[in-house]
C-alpha positions in Angstrom: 47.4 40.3 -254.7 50.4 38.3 -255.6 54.3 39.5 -256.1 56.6 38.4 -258.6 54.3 35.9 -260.4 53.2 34.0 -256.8 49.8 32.4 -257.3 49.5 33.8 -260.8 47.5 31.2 -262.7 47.2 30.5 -266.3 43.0 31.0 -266.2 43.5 34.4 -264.1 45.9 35.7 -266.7 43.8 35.0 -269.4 40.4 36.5 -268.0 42.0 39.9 -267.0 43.6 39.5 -270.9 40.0 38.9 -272.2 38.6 41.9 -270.2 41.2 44.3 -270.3 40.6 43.6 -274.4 36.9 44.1 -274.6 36.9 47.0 -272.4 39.6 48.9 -274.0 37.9 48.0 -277.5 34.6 49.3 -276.1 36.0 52.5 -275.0 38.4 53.3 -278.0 35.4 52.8 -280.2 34.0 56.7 -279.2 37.1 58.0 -279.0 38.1 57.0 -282.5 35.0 58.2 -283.9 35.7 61.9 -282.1 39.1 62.3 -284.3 37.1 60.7 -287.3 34.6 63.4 -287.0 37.0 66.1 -285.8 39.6 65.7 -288.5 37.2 64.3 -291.4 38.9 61.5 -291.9 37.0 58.5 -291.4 39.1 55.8 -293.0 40.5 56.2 -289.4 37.5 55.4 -287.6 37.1 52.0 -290.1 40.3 51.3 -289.5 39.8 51.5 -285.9 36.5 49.6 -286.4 38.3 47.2 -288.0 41.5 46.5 -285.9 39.2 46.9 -282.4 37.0 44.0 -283.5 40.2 41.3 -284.7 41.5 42.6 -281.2 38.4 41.6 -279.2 37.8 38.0 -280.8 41.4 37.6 -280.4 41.2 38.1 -276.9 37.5 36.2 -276.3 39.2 33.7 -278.8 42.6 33.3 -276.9 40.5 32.7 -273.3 37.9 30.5 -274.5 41.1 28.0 -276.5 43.1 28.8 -273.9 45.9 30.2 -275.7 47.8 32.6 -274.2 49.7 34.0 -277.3 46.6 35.0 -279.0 44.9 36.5 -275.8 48.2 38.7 -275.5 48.5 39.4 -279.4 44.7 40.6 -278.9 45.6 42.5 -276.0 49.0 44.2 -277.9 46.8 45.1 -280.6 43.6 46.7 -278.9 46.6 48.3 -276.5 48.1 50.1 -280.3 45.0 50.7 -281.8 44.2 54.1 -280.5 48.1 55.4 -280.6 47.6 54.2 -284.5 44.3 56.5 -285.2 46.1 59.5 -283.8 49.7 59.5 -285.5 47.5 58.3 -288.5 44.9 61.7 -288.0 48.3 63.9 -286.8 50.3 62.8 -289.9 50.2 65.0 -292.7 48.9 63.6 -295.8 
């Protein structure tokens, strides 16, 4: 494990950006679809849908280009997605 950025490469950053991205995608997914189902409000889960799959091709995307702005944009938004769906299901309407 390295400290303060010490043996940090460019192609490491990127890979745990790519999986962190999909996994978190793949795991919102259900949880999204609970608070769909639970509140009735499913424009949330296609929002979700939606904003999960930009956020995974982002981060595929940015690793595969190798550009680290879109691999963290894709990461920023898969990391907001679910915080989204809930104030979005708790609001009132």
């Amino acid at each position: 494990m390295s400290f303060f950025g010490e043996g940090e490469t460019l192609e490491r950053w990127l890979s745990r950006s790519r999986a962190l991205t999909v996994t978190s995608a793949l795991c919102y997914v259900p949880a999204m679809g609970v608070l769909a189902v639970k509140e009735g409000r499913y424009w949330v889960f296609l929002l979700g849908l939606v904003l999960l799959s930009i956020a995974a091709y982002l981060g595929v995307r940015g690793y595969r280009e190798i550009r680290p702005g879109m691999a963290f944009i894709g990461f920023l938004l898969c990391s907001f997605a679910m915080p989204l769906a809930v104030l979005a299901v708790v609001s009132p309407a």
